[in-house]
C-alpha positions in Angstrom: -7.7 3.1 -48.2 -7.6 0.0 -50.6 -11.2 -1.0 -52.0 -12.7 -4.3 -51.6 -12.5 -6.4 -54.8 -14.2 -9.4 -56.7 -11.5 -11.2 -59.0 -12.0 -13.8 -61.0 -9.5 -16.6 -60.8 -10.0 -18.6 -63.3 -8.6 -21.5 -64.5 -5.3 -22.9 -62.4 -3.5 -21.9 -65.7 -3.8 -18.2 -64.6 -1.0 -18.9 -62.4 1.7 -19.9 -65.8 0.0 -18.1 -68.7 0.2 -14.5 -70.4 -3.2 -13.1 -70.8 -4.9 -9.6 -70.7 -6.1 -11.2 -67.3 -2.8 -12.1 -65.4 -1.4 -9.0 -67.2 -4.0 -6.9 -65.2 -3.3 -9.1 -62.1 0.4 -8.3 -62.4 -0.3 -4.4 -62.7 -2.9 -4.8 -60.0 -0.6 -5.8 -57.8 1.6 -3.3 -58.3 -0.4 -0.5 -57.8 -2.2 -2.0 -54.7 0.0 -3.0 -51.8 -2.1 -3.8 -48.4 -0.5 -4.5 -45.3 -2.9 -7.8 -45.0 -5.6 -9.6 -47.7 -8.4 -11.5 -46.3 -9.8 -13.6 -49.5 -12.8 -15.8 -49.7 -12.5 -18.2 -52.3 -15.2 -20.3 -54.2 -13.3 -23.5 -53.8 -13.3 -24.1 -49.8 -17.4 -24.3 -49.0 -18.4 -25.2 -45.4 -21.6 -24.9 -43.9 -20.6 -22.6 -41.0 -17.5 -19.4 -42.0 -14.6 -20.7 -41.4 -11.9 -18.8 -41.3 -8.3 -19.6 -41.4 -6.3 -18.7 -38.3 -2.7 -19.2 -38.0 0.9 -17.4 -38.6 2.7 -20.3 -40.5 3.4 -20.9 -44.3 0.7 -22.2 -46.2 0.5 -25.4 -47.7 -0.3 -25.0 -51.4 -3.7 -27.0 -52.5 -3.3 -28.6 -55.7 -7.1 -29.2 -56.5 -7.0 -29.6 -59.8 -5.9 -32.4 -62.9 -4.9 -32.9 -66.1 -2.6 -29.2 -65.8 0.8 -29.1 -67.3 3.8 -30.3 -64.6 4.9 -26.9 -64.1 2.0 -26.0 -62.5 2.1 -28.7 -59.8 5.9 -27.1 -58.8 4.7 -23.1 -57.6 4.6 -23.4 -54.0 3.6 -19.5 -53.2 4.4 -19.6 -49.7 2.7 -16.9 -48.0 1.7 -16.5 -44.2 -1.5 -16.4 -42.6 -2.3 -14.2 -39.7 -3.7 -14.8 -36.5 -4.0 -11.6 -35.7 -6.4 -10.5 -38.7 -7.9 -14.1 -38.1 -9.0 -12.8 -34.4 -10.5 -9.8 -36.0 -12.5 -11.0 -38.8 -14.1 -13.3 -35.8 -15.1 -11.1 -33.6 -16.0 -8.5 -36.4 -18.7 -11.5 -37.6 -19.4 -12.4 -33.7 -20.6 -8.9 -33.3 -23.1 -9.0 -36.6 -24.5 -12.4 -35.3 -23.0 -14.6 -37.7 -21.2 -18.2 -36.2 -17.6 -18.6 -37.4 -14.7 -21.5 -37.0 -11.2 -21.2 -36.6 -9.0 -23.6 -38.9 -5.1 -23.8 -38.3 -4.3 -26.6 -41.2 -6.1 -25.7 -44.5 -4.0 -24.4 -47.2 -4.2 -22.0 -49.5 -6.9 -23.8 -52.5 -6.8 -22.4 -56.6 -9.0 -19.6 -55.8 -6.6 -17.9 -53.9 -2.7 -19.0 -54.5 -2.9 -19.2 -58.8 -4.2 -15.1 -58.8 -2.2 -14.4 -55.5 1.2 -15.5 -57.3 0.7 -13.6 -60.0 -0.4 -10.1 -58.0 2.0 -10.5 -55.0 4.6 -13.1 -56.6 7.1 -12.3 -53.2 4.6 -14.2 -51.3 5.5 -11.2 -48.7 1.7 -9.8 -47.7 0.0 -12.2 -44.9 -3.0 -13.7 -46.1 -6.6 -14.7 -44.1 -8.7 -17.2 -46.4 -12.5 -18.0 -45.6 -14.6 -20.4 -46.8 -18.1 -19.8 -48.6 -21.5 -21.5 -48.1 -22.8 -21.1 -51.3 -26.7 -21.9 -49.9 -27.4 -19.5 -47.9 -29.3 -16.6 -49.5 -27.7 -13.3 -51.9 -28.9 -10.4 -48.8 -27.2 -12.9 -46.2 -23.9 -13.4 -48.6 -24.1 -9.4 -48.8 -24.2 -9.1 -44.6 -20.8 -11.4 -44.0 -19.5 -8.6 -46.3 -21.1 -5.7 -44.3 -19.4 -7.2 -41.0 -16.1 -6.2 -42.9 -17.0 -3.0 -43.4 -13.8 -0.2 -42.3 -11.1 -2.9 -43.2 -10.2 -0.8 -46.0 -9.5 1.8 -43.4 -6.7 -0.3 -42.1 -5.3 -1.1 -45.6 -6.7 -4.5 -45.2 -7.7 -6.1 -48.7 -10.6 -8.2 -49.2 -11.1 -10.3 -52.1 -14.0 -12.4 -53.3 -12.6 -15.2 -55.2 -14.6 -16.5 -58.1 -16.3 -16.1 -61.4 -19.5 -14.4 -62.8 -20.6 -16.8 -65.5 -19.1 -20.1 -64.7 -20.5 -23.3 -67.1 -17.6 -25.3 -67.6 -20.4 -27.5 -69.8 -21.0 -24.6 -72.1 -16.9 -23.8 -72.9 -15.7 -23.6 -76.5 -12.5 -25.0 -76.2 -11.8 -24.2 -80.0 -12.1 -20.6 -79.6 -10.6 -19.7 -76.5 -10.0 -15.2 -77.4 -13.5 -14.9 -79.6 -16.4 -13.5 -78.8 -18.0 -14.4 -75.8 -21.6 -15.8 -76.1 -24.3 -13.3 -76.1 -26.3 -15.2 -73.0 -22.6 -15.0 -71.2 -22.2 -10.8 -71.9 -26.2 -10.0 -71.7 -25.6 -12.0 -67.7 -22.4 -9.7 -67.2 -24.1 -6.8 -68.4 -27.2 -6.9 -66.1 -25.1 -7.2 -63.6 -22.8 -4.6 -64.0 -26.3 -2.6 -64.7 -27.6 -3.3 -61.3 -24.7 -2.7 -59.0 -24.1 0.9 -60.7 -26.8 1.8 -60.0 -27.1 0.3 -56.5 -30.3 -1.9 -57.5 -30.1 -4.2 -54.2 -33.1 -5.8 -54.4 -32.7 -6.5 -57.8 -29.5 -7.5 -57.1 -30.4 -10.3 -54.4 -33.1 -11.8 -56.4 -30.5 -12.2 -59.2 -31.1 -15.9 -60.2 -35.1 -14.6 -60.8 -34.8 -11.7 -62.8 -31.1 -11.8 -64.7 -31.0 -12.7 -67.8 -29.6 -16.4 -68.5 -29.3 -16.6 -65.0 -29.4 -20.5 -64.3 -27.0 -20.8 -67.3 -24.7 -18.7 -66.1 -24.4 -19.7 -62.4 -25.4 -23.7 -62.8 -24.2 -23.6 -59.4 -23.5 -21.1 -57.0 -20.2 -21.5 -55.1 -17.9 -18.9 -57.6 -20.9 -16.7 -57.6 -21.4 -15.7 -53.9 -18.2 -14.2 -53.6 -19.6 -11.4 -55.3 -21.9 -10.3 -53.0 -19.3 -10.5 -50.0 -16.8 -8.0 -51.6 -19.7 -5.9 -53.0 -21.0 -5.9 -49.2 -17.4 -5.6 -47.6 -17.1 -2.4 -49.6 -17.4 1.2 -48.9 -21.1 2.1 -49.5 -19.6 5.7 -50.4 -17.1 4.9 -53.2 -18.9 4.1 -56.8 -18.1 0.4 -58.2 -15.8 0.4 -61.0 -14.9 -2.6 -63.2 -11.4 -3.0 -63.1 -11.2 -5.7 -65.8 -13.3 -7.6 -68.5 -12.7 -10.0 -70.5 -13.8 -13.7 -71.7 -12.1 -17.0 -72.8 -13.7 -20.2 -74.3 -16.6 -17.9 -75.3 -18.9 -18.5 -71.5 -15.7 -17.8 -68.9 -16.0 -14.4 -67.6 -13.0 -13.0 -66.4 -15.4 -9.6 -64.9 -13.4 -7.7 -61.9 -14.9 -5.0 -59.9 -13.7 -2.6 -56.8 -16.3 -1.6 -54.4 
């Protein structure tokens, strides 16, 4: 059985650079090897779960500027599935929640820059599905729960995004220090919480976390979060599988659930 995962992608540069991070990635995908990964990534937001459903290449999304030439070139040119599409609906059907079917988006930043680096061959069949970063922690936690036994079919599901993510606060001078102490203290309640299985601490994070609103200014990498930690086994203990920090306030935190 493969656990379900929060990564954090990142900047696009993940997808070129050498870093404790894409060095875990790399290792990470070596170790795991699903037969399918079903990712929801921070950068595709729609109102209503949409959920890509088709068995053609992906186009590679670019949605980013200013990033060396290099970067533009890496077309990771994986497949989606139709088949794993059709389940994820009718898994979120049967829990009540509305869902859309998309057969043209391609594959954004949050999914293809971490993806190339774990799974490089492009070889494993990939499902992405779009966030709605409004509706409320407990409900971002039940579109996990729908997903619930996936691991059972060595499906992976990732959550796509980033713990503390204020691109106003970055210290581009000091990109391997220390991280900030509002940044670690955020990352550390956290971490706290979902050990222990805190729930309803957990869902009224942006109240009672520490640095809260500085950390998540806005929360469309945040959410992921709660759909892996819901897509999870309730039965297997959370374990970070990577920390680190760049540019002092981005968190690199990566958990298994």
């Amino acid at each position: 059985m493969i656990p379900a995962m929060f990564l954090a992608h990142g900047s696009p540069m993940t997808a070129i650079e050498n870093t404790p991070f894409t060095r875990f990635l790399e290792e990470l995908g070596r170790k795991v090897k699903p037969k399918a990964i079903v990712l929801f990534t921070a950068h595709w937001e729609s109102e209503v779960l949409t959920i890509s459903s088709h068995d053609e290449v992906y186009d590679t999304i670019y949605d980013f500027g200013g990033f060396p030439p290099e970067l533009y070139a890496i077309k990771y040119r994986a497949r989606g599935s139709s088949i794993v599409a059709s389940e994820l609906a009718r898994r979120f059907g049967a829990a009540g929640i509305q869902v859309r079917l998309d057969a043209t988006r391609g594959l954004d930043h949050g999914a293809w820059t971490m993806l190339h680096r774990m799974y490089p061959q492009a070889d494993i069949p990939v499902v992405q599905v779009s966030v709605n970063p409004f509706l409320p922690m407990r409900e971002q936690y039940r579109i996990g729960e729908a997903l619930r036994g996936l691991d059972e079919q060595d499906i992976l599901v990732i959550g796509s995004g980033v713990t503390v993510h204020n691109l106003r606060r970055v210290n581009f001078d000091d990109r391997f220090g220390e991280p900030e102490s509002w940044a670690y203290e955020f990352d550390e309640w956290l971490i706290e919480h979902i050990r222990t299985g805190d729930f309803d601490s957990l869902f009224r994070v942006m109240e009672l976390a520490p640095h809260a609103r500085l950390a998540v200014p806005r929360p469309e990498h945040f959410v992921p979060l709660f759909i892996a930690m819901g897509s999870g086994n309730p039965d297997r203990k959370p374990e970070i599988l990577h920390r680190s920090y760049e540019f002092g306030t981005l968190s690199y935190l990566s958990l298994q659930f």
